[in-house]
N, C-alpha and C positions, 0 to 999 in steps of 0.2 A: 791396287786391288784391295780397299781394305772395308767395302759396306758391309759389314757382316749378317745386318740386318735384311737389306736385300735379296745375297747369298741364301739365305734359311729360308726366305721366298720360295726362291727358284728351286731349290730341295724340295721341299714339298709338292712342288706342281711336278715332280718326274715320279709320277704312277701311273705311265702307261701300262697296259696290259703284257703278256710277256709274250713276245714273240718267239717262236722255234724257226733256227736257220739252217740250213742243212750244214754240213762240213765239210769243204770243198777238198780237203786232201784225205782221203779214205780209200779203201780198197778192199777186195772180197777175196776169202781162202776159204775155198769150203763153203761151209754153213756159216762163219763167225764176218763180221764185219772188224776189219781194223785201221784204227786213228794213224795219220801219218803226218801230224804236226809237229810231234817232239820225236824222239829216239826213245820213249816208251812202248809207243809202235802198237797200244794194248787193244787188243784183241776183247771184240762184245757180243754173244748173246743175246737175244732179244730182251729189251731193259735193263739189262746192264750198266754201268758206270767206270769210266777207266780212274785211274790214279790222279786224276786232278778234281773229279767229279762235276766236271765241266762238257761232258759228251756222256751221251745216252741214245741207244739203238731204239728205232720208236718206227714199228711198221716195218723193219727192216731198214731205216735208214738211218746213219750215225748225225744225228742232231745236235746241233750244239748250245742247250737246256740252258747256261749261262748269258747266253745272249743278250747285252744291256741289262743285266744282272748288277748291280753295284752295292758293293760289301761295303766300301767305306767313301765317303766324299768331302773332302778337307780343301783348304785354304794352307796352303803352306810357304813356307821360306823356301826357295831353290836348292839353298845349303843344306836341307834336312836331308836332299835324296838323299848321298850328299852328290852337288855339282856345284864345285867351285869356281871353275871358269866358264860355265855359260849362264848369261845373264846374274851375275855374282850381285846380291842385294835386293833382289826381286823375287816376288809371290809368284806361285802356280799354282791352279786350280790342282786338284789331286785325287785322281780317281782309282779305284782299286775291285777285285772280283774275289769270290769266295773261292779260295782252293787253290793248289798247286800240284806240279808235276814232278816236285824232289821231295823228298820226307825225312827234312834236316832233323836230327836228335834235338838241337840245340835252337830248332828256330825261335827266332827274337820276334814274330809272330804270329806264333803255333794257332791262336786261337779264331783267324780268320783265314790261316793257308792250309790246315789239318783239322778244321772244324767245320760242322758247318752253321754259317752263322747267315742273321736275317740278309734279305738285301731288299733293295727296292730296284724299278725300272727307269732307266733313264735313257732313253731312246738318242743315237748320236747327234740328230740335231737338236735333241734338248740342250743335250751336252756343251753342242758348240754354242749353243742362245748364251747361255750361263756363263762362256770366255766371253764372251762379246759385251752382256750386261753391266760385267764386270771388269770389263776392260782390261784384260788380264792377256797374257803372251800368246798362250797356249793350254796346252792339261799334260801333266805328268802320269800316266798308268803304273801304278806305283801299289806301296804294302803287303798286299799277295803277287802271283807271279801274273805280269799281266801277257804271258805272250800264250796261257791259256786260254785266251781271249780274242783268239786271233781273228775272227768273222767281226766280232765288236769292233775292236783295233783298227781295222781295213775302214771298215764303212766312217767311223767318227773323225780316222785319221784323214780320209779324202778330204771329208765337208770342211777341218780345218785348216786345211792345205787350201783349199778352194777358198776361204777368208783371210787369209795371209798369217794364220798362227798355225802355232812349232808343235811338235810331239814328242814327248819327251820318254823315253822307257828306261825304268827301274827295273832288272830282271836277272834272274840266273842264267838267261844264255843257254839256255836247253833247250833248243828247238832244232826243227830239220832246214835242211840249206833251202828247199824251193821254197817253202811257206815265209823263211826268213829273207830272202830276195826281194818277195811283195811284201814283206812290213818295209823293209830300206827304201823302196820308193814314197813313204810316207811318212819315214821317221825323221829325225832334225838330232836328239843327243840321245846316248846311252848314258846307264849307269851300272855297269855290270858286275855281280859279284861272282872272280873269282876264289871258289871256296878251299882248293889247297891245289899244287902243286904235285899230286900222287895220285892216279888214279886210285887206286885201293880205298885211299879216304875218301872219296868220292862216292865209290861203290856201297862201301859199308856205312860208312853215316848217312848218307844223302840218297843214297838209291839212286846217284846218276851216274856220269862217265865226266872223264876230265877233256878228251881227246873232242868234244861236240863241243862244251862251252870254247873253247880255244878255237876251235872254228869259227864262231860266231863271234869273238874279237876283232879274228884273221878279217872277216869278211866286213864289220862296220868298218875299220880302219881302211880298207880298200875300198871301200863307196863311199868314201870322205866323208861321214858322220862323226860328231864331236862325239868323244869318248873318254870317260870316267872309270875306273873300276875300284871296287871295294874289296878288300882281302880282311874279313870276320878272323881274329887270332883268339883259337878256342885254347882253356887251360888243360894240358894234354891231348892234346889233338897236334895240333903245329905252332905250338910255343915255342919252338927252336930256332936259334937263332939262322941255322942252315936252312931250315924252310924258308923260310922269310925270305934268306939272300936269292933261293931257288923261281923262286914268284917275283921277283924284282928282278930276275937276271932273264925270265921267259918272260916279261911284260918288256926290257929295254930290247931285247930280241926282234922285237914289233914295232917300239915306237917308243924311246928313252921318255919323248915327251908327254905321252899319255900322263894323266896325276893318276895318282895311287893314293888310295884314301885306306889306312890301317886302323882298322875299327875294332875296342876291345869290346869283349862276351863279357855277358853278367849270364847266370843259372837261366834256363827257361827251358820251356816244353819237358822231354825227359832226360834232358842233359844238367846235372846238379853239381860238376867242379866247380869252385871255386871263383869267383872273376877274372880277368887274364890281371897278372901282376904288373902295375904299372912301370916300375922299373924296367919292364923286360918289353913295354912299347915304347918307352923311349931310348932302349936300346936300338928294338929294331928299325926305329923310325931315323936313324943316325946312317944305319948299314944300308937302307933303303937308299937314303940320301944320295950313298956314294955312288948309286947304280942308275938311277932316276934323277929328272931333270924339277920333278914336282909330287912331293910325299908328305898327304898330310894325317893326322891322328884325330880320330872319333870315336866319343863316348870316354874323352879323358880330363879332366879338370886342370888342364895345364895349358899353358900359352905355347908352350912346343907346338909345332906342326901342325898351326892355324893361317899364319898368315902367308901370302904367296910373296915372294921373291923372287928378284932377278939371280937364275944360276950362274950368270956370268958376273956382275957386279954386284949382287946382294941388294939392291936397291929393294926399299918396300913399294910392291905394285898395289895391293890388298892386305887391307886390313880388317881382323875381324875380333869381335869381342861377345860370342858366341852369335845368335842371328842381326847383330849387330853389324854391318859391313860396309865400310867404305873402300872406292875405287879412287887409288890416288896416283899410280906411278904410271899408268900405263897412258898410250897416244897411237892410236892409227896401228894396235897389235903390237904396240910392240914396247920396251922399256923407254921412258922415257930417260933415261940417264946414259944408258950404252947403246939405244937403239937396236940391243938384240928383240930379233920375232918372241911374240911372247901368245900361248896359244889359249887367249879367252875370244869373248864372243859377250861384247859388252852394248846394253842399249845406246844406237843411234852410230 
């Protein structure tokens, strides 16, 4: 997937008109209409807008105004989400919505998840034209949170499903159990960011709860979806090395083998400490080790905690020298040197 020239084709031809689709999980108290997607649960007035700015009451009914809305649309390496063992060295289309439904201090994309910024219309079989022209896997819903998106999500993710390409979601995991049921029949991988280990932090930085994302780990792991999570290590926040072991000890809790991707903060939105100090993610990227079977480090200029190894023989399966990746060690899932199961999900 690399005509780039093509690609900017087919961006340009998705300016359909904007479609309103109603919201299929909503409910009446009183006079207010309320969202029942996430655990925001927010509550609309006629014209109103909840906390993702992605549903608005229009006639009395909660419309969901983002519909085939697209904030950002890229060509990217798999490795950015980050996912390191599905399809490890290969591009995904990457689409993304304007808005979210947490309101991190520190987000590393305030200006497309807390803003609002242009978009254009890209209707889901546009979408799917675009993997197909391009010859590309699937599309990754990615940059803002895309399970605001969930009427989008549903219908693009069928038509892909229906052509034999994957769906891939980048998200914080804030959503309600039945809405997230019917994205698992059309999802293929996660990449979920759990952001700490406390609900408190949670509540107060982020405006969400700890206790729903951990549901929705609970729940991809049990409908056998590949899954990835991301733990952001903010300076003063959960730079401790006791958080850390606490987030790696409630991820092997579920599944030792999930990877764990420890990604350091640089300043952004209205969060202005410091960067996380590198010494203290190659510290925790050692204590992760001992708890996890696969822990890697992002946003760090070091060869630590890039390539994938066999945790029972050390053998190199993946090699990577930033989007750089070769697949070396691996055969039929599994190490080639000990024969232990090894959990990617490689072309062919």
């Amino acid at each position: 997937m690399n005509d780039l020239e093509s690609f900017s084709r087919l961006v340009q031809k998705g300016q359909a008109a904007r479609p309103l689709v109603e919201v299929p999980f909503q409910s009446r108290i009183g006079s207010k209409v309320r969202c029942e997607v996430c655990p925001q649960r927010c509550m609309f007035d006629e014209g109103d807008f909840g906390v993702c700015g992605g549903r608005q009451v229009i006639d009395g009914r909660l419309m969901a105004v983002n519909y085939a809305q697209v904030c950002s649309l890229h060509i990217d390496p798999i490795e950015k989400k980050p996912l390191y063992h599905y399809f490890p060295g290969g591009e995904i289309l990457s689409v993304g919505p304007n808005g979210c439904n947490l309101t991190c201090r520190w987000c590393q994309n305030y200006t497309i998840s807390q803003n609002r910024a242009p978009t254009r219309s890209v209707l889901p079989e546009e979408l799917a034209n675009m993997v197909d022209a391009l010859d590309g896997i699937g599309v990754a819903y990615t940059y803002a949170e895309p399970l605001i998106w969930y009427e989008y999500v549903m219908d693009a993710g069928r038509i892909l499903h229906e052509r034999g390409l994957v769906n891939v979601f980048v998200s914080n995991g804030f959503v309600n159990e039945e809405p997230l049921k019917n994205i698992l029949t059309i999802a293929d991988a996660f990449n979920i960011d759990l952001k700490s280990s406390d609900d408190a932090c949670y509540r107060h930085f982020c405006g969400g709860n700890l206790q729903d994302v951990q549901r929705t780990i609970k729940m991809v792991v049990e409908y056998g979806k590949h899954i990835e999570i991301t733990h952001l290590i903010v300076t003063g926040v959960n730079d401790q090395l006791e958080k850390v072991g606490q987030i790696a000890d409630w991820i092997a809790s579920v599944d030792k083998s999930i990877p764990l991707h420890l990604s350091r903060y640089f300043p952004s939105n209205y969060y202005t400490a410091p960067p996380t100090d590198v010494q203290f993610m190659l510290d925790a990227l050692e204590l992760a080790k001992a708890k996890l079977d696969w822990v890697y480090l992002g946003n760090v200029r070091t060869e630590a905690g890039q390539d994938s190894r066999c945790p029972q023989c050390n053998a190199l399966l993946v090699r990577r020298q930033g989007y750089s990746v070769e697949v070396m060690g691996l055969e039929d899932g599994h190490c080639k040197k000990c024969k232990r199961k090894a959990p990617f999900v490689v072309v062919g």
